[in-house]
N, C-alpha and C positions, 0 to 999 in steps of 0.2 A: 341415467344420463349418459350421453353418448358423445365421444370428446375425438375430433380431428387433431392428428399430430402431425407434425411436419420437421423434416433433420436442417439444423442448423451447425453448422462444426462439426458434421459426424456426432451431434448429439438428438437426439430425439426429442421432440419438445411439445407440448399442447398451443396448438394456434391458437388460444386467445392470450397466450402473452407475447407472439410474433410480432407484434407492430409497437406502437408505440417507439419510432425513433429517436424521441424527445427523452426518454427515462433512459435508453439506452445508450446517448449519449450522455448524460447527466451522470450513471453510472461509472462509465466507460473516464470520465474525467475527473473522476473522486476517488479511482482505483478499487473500485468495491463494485463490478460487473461479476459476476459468477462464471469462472473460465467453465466451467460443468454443469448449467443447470439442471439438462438430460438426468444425472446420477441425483436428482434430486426428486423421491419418492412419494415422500408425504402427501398421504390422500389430497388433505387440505391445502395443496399444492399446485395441485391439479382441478380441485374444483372451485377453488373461491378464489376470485378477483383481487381479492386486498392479498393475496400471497402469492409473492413475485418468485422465482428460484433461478431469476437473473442475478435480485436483489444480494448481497454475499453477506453483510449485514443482517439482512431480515434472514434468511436461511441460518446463519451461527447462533441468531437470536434465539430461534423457534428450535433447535436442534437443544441448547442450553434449558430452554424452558421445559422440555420434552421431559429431559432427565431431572431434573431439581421438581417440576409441579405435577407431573404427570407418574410418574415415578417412573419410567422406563430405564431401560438398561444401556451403559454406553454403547454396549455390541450392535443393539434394536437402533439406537439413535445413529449413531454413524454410518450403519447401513442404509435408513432411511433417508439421510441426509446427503450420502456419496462422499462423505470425509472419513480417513482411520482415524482408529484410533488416539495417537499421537497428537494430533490436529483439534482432536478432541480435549486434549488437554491442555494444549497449548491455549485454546483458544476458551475455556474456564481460566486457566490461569490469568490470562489478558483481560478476561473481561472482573475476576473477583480485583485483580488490583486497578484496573481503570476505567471497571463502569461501561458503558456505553460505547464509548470512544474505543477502547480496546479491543473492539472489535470489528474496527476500521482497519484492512491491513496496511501495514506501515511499510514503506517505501525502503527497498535493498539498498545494501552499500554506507558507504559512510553519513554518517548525518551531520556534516559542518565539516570545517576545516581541521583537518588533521596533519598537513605537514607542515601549513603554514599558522604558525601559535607561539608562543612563549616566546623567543630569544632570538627567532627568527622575525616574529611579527613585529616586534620590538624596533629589531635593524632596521626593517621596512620603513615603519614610520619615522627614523631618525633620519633615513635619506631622504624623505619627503621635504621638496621646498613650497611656502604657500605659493601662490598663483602659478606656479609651473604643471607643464605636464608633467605626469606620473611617467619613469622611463624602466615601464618592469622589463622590457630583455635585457637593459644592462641592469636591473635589480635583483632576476631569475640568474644571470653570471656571478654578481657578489655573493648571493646568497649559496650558492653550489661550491665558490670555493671557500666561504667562510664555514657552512656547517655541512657543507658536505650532502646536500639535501637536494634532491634534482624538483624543482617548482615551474610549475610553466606559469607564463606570464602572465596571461589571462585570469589564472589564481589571483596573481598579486594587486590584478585592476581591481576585484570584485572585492578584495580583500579591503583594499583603499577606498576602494566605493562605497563601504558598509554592506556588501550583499554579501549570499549564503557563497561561499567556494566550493562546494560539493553541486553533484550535477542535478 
């Protein structure tokens, strides 16, 4: 069988997973688009359809199933798959404690409100009047010099609005 390849990102790639816009946004928006899929070896990678090595999911999956049912070795799998070893483990470890899901990669940085909580969020709400607007630059002022805690204000809308604080 005889396979056209074409460079995407400086990666190398077999044109019959080049198209399809539709998955590659869909990926691209679920944060599990494969930043490598060129480094992604696996014969059956390259020949069969139902195996995407855009997909980053289906790739950690098939890399996991390699070693555990196939019996190969992390050295053979990670090579084949274009991840170290490290990554290798992380991403067993991810997936024995959360299944499926853990192998979705998870968004850097803080996850929720970290400066605004406890004793601060507290004040917040006690300066809140019903039907008023919310006035976080002068709430972002009290709170800096009461705990000494620099908050931008927009924190404090989202904070009051029930939404996530983090980005």
């Amino acid at each position: 069988m005889r396979h056209n390849f074409i460079c995407i990102a400086k990666e190398v790639i077999p044109t019959k997973i080049k198209g399809n816009t539709a998955k590659i946004k869909a990926l691209l928006e679920e944060g599990t688009l494969n930043p490598s899929p060129g480094k992604v070896r696996d014969p059956k990678f390259q020949e069969n359809e139902f195996f995407d090595p855009r997909d980053l999911v289906q790739v950690k999956y098939e890399m996991l199933r390699r070693v555990s049912v196939e019996k190969a070795s992390v050295t053979e799998a990670t090579e084949k798959y274009g991840v170290s070893r490290p990554t290798y483990y992380q991403t067993k470890a991810s997936f024995d404690k959360d299944g499926l899901v853990g192998l979705v990669p998870r968004q850097r940085g803080p996850h929720g409100p970290h400066k605004l909580q406890g004793e601060a969020l507290a004040f917040v709400q006690q300066q809140l009047v019903a039907g008023q607007p919310v006035r976080a630059r002068e709430l972002a002022k009290l709170i800096r010099q009461k705990f000494a805690v620099e908050i931008h204000p927009r924190t404090i809308e989202r904070a009051v609005a029930g939404k996530k604080t983090s980005r």
